[in-house]
C-alpha positions as CSV (number, residue, x, y, z in Angstrom):
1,X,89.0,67.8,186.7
2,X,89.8,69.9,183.8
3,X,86.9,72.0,181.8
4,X,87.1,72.1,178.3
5,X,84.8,75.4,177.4
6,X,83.8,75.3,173.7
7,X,85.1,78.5,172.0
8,X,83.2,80.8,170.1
9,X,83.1,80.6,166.4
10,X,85.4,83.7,165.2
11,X,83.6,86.4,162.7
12,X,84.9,85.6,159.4
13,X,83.2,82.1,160.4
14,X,80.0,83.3,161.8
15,X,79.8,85.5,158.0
16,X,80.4,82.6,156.3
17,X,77.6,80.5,158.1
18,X,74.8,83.4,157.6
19,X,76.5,83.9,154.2
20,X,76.1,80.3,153.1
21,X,72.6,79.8,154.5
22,X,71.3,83.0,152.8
23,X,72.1,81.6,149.3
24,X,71.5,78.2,150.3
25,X,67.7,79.7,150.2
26,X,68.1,81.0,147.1
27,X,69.3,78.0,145.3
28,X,72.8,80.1,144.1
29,X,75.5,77.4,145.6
30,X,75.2,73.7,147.2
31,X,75.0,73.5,150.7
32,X,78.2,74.6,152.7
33,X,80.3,74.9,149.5
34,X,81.1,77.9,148.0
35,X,80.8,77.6,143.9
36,X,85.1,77.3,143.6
37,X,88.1,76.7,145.3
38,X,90.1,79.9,146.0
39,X,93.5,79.8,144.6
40,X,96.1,82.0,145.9
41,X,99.7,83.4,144.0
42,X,102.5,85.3,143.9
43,X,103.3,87.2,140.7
44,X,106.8,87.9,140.4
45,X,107.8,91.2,138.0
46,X,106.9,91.3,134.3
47,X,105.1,93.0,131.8
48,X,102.4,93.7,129.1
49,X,103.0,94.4,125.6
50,X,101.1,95.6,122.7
51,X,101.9,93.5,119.2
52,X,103.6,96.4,118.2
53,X,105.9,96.6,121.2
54,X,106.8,93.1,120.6
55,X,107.8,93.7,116.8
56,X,110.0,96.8,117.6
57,X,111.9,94.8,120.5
58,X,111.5,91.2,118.6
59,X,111.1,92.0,115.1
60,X,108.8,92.2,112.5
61,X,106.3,89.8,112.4
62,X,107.3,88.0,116.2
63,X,104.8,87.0,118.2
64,X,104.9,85.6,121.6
65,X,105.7,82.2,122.2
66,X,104.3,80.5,125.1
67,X,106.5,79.0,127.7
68,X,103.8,77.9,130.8
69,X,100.3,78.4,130.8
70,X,98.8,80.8,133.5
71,X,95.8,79.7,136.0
72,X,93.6,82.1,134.4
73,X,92.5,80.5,130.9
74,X,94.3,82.0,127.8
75,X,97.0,83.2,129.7
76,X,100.8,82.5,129.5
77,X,104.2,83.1,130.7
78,X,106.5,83.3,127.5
79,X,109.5,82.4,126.7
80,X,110.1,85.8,125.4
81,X,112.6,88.2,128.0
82,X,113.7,91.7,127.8
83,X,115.7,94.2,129.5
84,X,114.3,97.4,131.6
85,X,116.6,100.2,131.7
86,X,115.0,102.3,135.1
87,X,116.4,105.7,136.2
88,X,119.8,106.6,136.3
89,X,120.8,103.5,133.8
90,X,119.9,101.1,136.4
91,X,118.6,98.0,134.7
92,X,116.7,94.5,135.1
93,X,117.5,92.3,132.8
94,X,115.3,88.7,132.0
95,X,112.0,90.6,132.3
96,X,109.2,88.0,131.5
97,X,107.1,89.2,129.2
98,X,103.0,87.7,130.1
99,X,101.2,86.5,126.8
100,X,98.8,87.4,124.8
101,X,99.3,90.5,123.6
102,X,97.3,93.4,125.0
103,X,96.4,96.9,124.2
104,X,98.2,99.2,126.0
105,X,102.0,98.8,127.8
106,X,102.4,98.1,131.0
107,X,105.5,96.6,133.1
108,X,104.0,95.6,137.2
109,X,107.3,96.1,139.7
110,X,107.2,94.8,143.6
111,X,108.2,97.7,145.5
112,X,111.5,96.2,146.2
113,X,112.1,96.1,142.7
114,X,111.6,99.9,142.2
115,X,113.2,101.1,144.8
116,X,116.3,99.0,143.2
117,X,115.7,100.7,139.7
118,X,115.2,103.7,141.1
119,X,111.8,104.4,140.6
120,X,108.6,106.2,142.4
121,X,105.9,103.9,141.5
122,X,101.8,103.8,142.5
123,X,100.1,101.4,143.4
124,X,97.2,100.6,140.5
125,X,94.7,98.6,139.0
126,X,95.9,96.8,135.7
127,X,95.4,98.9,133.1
128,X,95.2,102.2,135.4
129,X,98.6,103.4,133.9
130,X,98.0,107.4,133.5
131,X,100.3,109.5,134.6
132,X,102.8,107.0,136.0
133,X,106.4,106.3,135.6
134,X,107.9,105.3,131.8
135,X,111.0,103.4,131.0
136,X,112.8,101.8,128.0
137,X,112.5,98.1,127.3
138,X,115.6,96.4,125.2
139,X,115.3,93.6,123.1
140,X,117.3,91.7,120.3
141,X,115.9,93.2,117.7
142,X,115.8,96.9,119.4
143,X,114.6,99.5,121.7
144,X,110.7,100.5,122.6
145,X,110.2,103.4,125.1
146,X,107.5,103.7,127.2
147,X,106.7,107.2,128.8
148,X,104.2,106.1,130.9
149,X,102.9,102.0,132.5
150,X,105.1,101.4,135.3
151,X,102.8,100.5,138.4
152,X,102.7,98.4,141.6
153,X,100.2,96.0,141.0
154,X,97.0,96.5,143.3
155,X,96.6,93.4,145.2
156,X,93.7,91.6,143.7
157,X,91.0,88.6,143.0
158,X,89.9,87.2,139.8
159,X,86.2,86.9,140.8
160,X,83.6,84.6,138.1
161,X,80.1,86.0,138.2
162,X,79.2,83.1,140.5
163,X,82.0,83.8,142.8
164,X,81.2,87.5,143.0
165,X,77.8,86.4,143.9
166,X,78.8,84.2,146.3
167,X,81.1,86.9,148.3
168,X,78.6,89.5,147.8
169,X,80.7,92.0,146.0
170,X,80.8,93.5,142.4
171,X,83.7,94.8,140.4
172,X,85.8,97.6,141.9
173,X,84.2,96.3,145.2
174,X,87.3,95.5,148.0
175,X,87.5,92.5,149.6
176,X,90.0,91.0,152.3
177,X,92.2,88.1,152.0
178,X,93.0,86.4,155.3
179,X,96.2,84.3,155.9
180,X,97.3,82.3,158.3
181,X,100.6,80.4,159.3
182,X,103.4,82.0,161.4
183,X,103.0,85.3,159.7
184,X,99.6,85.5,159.7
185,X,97.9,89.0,158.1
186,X,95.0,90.1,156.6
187,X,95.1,92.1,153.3
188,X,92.5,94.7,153.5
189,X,92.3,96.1,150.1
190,X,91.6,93.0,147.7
191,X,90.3,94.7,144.7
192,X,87.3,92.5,143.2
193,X,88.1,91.9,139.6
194,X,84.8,90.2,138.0
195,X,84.5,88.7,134.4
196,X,82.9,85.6,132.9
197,X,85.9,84.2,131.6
198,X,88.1,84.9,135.4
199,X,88.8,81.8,137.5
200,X,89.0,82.0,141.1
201,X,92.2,83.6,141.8
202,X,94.2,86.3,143.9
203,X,97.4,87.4,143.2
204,X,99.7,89.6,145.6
205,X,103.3,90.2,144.9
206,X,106.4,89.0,145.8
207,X,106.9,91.4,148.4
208,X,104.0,90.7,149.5
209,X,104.2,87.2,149.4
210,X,107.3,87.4,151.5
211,X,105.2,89.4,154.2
212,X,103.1,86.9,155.2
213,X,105.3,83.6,154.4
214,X,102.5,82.6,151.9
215,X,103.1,78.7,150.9
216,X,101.3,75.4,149.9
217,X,100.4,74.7,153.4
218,X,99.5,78.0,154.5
219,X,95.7,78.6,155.2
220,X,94.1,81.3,153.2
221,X,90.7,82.8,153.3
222,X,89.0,85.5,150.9
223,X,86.3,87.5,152.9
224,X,83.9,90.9,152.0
């Protein structure tokens, strides 16, 4: 007769056991739940632009017209496109511009996606855009050069207060994002991202996304 042996719980489990009890005990989340649900995406390639931007490329006076509304709140896809021109003339054209408008000018590429324009591009935090890689955008209404904002995206997670309590880390803290399915991986450097107004969300890139066959069905789980 067969014996069925019980296994043993894996590590990211036994963490999230002690992990749940301890703030159990300090009243910070219900019982076995953490506060929210984790949300994983895939952010294809687009940009930031300043208001300014947006006039020279759209005209005088545009402004951004949403198109879909983002997970995070306030946040939108617009209908709004424009053309990259890379090195060597090398161009993408349909760039989605990501609404509202924002302070500085920045344009997030997969690696793929550089290595096709012809670009050298870091890896960086949002906003992190010193010393990096400029192009020119082309709208209808014109041209706006950027000499510097080009980056690879940092894989990262929108983290609440309450979530970054509940994973134990604090902003600039990295985390690990586990994935499962056929191409199963674990992302090591999640940068924590932590703001009142964030929902629970991580985004990875395209390339990224292709990597480990992230989908609907695929299990995901966001560790310390």
């Amino acid at each position: 007769m067969a014996v069925i042996t019980p296994q043993s719980p894996s590590r990211s489990a036994i963490e999230r056991m002690v992990r749940e009890a301890v703030y159990r005990q300090m009243g910070i989340v219900l019982p076995g739940a953490a506060p929210n649900p984790l949300v994983v995406n895939v952010s294809a390639r687009h940009c930031h632009l300043t208001q300014e931007a947006v006039e020279q490329l759209f005209g005088v006076g545009h402004k951004l017209t949403p198109m879909k509304w983002l997970y995070q709140e306030g946040q939108f896809a617009a209908k709004e496109t424009v053309t990259l021109v890379g090195p060597r003339s090398r161009v993408i054209s349909n760039l989605r511009i990501l609404g509202p408008c924002r302070t500085l000018n920045q344009v997030e590429l997969a690696f793929t996606d550089a290595i096709a324009l012809g670009f050298k591009v870091p890896v960086r935090a949002s906003g992190d855009i010193k010393g990096t890689p400029g192009c020119m955008l082309m709208g209808p209404a014109g041209f706006f050069e950027m000499e510097e904002g080009v980056i690879r995206a940092a894989p990262h997670a929108h983290l609440s207060p309450e979530d970054a309590a509940y994973y134990g880390v604090k902003a600039g803290d990295m985390m690990k994002l586990r994935v499962g399915g056929d191409l199963g991986m674990t992302f090591d450097r999640m940068l924590a991202r932590v703001d009142p107004s964030f929902k629970l969300e991580v985004h990875i890139d395209t390339d990224e996304g292709n990597a480990c066959g992230l989908g609907p069905d695929v299990e995901v789980e966001l560790l310390k």
